[in-house]
C-alpha positions in Angstrom: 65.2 -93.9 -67.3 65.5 -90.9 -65.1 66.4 -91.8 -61.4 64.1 -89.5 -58.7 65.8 -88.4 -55.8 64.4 -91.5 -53.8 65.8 -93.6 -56.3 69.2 -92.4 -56.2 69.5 -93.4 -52.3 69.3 -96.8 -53.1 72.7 -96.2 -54.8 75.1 -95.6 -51.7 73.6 -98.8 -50.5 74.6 -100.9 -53.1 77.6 -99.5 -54.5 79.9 -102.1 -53.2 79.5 -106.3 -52.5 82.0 -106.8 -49.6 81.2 -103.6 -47.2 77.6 -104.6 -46.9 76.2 -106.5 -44.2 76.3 -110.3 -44.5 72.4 -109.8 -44.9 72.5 -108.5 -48.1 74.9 -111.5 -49.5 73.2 -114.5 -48.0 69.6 -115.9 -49.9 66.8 -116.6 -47.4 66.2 -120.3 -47.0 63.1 -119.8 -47.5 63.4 -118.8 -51.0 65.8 -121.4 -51.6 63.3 -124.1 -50.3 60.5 -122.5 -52.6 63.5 -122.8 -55.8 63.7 -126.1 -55.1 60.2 -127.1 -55.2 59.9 -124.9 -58.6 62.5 -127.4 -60.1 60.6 -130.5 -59.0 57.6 -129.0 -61.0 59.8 -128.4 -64.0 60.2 -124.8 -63.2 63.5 -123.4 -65.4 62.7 -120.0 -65.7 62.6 -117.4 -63.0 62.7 -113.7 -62.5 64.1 -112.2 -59.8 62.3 -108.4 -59.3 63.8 -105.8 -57.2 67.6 -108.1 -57.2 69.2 -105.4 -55.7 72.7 -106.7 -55.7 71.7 -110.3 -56.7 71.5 -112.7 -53.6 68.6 -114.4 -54.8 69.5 -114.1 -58.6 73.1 -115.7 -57.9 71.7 -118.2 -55.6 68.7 -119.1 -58.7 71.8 -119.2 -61.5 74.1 -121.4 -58.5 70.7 -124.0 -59.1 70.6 -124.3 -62.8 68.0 -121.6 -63.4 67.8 -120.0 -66.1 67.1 -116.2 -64.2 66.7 -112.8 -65.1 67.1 -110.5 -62.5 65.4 -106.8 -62.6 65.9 -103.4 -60.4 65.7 -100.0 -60.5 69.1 -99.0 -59.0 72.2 -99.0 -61.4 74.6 -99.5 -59.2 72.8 -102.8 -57.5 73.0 -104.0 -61.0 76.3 -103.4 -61.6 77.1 -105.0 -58.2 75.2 -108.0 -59.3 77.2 -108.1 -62.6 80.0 -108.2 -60.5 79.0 -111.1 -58.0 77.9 -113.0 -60.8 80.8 -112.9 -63.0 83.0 -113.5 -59.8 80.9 -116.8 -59.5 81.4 -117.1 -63.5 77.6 -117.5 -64.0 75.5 -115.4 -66.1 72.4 -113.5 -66.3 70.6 -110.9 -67.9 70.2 -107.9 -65.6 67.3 -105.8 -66.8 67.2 -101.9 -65.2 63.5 -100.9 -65.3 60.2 -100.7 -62.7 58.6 -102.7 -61.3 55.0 -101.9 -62.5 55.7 -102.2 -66.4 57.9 -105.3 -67.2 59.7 -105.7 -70.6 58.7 -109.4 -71.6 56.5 -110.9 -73.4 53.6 -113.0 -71.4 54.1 -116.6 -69.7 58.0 -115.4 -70.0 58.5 -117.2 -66.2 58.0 -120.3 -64.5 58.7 -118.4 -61.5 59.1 -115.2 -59.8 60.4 -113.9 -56.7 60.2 -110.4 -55.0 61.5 -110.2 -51.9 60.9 -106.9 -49.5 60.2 -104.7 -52.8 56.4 -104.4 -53.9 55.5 -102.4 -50.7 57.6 -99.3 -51.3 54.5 -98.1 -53.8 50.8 -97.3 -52.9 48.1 -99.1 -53.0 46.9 -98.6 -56.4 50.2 -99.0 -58.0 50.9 -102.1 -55.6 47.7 -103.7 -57.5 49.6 -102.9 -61.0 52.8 -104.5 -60.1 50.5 -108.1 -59.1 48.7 -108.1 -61.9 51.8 -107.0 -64.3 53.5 -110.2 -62.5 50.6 -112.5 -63.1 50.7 -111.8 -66.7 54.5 -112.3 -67.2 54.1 -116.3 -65.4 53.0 -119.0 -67.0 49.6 -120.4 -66.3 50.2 -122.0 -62.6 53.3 -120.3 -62.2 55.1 -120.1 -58.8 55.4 -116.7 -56.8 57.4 -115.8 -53.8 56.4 -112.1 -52.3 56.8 -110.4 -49.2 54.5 -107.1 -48.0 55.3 -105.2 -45.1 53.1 -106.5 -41.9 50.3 -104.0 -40.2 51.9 -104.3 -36.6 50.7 -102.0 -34.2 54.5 -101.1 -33.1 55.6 -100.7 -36.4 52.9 -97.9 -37.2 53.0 -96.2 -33.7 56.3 -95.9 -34.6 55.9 -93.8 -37.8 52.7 -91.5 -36.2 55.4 -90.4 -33.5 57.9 -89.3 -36.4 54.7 -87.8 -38.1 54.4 -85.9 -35.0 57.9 -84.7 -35.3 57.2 -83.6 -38.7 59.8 -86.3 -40.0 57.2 -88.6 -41.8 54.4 -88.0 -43.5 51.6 -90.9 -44.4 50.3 -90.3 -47.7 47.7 -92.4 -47.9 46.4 -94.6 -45.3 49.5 -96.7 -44.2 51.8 -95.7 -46.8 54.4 -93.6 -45.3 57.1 -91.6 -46.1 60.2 -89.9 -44.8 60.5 -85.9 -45.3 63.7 -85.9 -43.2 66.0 -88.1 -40.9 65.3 -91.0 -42.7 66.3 -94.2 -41.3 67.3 -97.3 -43.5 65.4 -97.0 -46.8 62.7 -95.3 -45.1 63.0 -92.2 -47.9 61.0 -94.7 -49.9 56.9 -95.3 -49.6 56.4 -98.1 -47.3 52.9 -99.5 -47.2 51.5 -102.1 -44.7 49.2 -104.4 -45.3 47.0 -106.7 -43.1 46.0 -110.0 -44.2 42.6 -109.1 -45.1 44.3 -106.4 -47.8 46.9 -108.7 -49.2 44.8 -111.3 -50.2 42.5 -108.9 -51.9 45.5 -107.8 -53.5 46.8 -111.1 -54.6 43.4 -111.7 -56.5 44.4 -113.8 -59.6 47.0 -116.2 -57.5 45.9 -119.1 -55.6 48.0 -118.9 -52.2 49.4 -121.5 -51.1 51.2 -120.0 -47.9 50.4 -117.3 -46.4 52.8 -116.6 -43.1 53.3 -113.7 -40.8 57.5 -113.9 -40.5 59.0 -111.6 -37.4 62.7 -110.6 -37.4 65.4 -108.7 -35.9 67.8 -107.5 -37.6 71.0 -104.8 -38.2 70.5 -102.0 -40.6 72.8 -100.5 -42.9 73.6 -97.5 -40.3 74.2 -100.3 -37.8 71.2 -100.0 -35.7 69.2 -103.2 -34.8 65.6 -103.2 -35.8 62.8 -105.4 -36.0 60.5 -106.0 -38.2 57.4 -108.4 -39.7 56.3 -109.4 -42.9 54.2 -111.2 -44.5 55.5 -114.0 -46.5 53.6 -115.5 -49.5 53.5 -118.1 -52.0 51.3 -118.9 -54.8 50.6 -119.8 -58.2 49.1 -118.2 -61.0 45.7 -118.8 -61.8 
């Protein structure tokens, strides 16, 4: 696989465990709690899309899971090698995209993607659901977060736009031409609750929640943010 140039910024960012912000080595609770209620269900299998460098796939292995963790970037993968055989656990690491997975259907009793299915459009957003729905198990558990529609958020990015740093190449997908902050050089789409549930067409959701944060970015900066956190089972 040939990295783009947006791809090959993820790399800097991950290229190391212990300079990065204790954000990137700590699981959310929140997925933690929805991993433990996949176990009482006799969940064992679970994918872990977009691992970057592992949090949620060390935390998953830490539990008994048997996990597979996926990305993109090579050297969050090799970071994850790393953290895991530090923890001496194990787990296949998998680089490919998000929108054509390489297993077989009903591979996973659950999967979680946390902060990466809104760095696409639309259309290829719609690909990536339905390409996870095929790889669960009938009624199997998901845990996905999409980028909130916030009015701040977007006035935000048409100000850039007027700057010329930003452009939005679809409507509210946007993208950084220059002076891009965080990940920013990637799409970011954001969806209101009316679009991600027509997106999520083929799950029942279970939980739907609108999660606000603030938090330090990798340049040091403190931002907020808001996203929508779901989970729900496969038809």
């Amino acid at each position: 696989m040939i990295l783009s140039p947006r791809t090959q910024g993820w790399e800097p960012i991950w290229a190391g465990l212990d300079g990065l912000p204790a954000y990137w080595r700590a699981p959310e609770q929140a997925v933690v709690a929805w991993a433990e209620q996949l176990w009482e269900v006799g969940g064992r299998r679970a994918l872990d899309l977009g691992c970057g460098i592992g949090r949620h796939t060390v935390a998953l292995a830490h539990m008994g899971f048997g996990v597979t963790a996926t990305d993109v970037s090579p050297s969050g993968l090799v970071t994850c090698a790393a953290w895991l055989a530090r923890e001496r656990l194990s787990a296949p690491l998998v680089r490919h995209r998000m929108e054509t997975l390489p297993f077989p259907d009903y591979t996973f009793d659950g999967l979680v993607a946390f902060n990466v299915i809104y760095h696409a459009v639309v259309g290829r957003m719609r690909c990536v659901l339905a390409e996870f729905r095929r790889v669960l198990r009938p009624d199997g558990r998901l845990y996905v977060t999409a980028n909130a529609r916030v009015e701040i958020k977007i006035a935000c990015y048409r100000a850039d736009m007027e700057m010329g740093k930003c452009q939005e190449i679809e409507p509210f997908t946007f993208v950084y031409l220059r002076d891009a902050p965080g990940d920013k050089y990637l799409p970011h789409h954001y969806c209101d609750e009316a679009e991600l549930r027509a997106l999520l067409a083929g799950f029942v959701v279970d939980d739907l929640r609108l999660v606000r944060e603030e938090y330090t970015d990798d340049d040091g900066a403190v931002q907020t943010g808001a996203h929508y956190h779901v989970q729900a089972r496969r038809l």
